[in-house]
C-alpha positions in Angstrom: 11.8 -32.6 -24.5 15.1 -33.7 -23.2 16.6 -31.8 -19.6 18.9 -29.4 -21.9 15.7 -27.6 -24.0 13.8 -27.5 -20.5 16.6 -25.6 -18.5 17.3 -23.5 -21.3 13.6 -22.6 -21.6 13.1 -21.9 -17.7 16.8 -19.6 -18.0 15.2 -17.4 -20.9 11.6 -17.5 -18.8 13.5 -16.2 -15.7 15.4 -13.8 -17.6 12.7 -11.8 -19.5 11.0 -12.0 -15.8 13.7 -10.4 -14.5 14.1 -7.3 -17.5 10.2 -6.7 -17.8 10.1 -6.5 -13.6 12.9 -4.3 -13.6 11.6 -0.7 -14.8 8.5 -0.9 -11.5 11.2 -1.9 -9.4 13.3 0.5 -10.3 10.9 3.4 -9.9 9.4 1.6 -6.6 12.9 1.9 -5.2 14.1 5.8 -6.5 10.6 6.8 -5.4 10.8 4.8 -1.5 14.1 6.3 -1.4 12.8 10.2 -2.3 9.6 9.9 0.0 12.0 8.2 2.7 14.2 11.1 2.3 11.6 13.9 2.4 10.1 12.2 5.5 13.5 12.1 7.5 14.2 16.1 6.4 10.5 17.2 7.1 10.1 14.8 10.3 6.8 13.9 8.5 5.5 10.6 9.2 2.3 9.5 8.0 2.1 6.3 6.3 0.1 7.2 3.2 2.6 9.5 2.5 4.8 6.6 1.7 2.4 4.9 0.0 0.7 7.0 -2.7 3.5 8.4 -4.7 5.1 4.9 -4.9 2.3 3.2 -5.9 1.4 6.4 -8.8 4.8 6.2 -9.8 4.7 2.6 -10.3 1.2 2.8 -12.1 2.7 5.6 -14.6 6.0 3.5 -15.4 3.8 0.1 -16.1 1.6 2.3 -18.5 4.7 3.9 -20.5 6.3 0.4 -20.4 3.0 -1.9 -21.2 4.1 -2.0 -24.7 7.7 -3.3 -24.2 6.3 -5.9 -21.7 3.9 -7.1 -24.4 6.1 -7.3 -26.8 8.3 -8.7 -25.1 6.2 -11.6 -23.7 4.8 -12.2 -27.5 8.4 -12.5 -28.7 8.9 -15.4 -26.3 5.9 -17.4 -26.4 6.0 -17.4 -29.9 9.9 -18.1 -30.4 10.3 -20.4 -27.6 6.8 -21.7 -26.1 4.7 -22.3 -29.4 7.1 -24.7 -31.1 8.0 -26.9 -28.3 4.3 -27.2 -27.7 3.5 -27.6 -31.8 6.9 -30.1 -31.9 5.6 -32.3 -29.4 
């Protein structure tokens, strides 16, 4: 495997990283913001408040999104991993 092949690979790895990551981290950072907002208007501050609802969130969106990230992750390893492995 010659320097080009291996940089490409690691570009596509880093970029499918990147777009299945990004749905949690979306909703971890529209939900931080909403708690973080209701906290500051209510003058509420207890630290589970903060933590619950992100974390709920987060646990809904990677169930909705499992089968994207699977297929996904398939797509790859079987376009890009499986035949430099079976090519030598």
């Amino acid at each position: 495997m010659d320097q080009q092949v291996f940089f490409d690979t690691l570009r596509q790895a880093l970029w499918i990283s990147v777009t299945m990551s990004a749905p949690l981290l979306a909703v971890a950072l529209v939900t931080g913001v909403a708690v973080g907002l209701f906290q500051a208007l209510t003058s509420v501050q207890e630290m589970t408040l903060t933590f619950v609802p992100k974390v709920g969130a987060m646990l809904a969106v990677f169930w909705v999104s499992m089968s994207f990230m699977s297929e996904t992750l398939v797509a790859f390893f079987t376009g890009q991993i499986v035949p430099l492995i079976a090519g030598g």
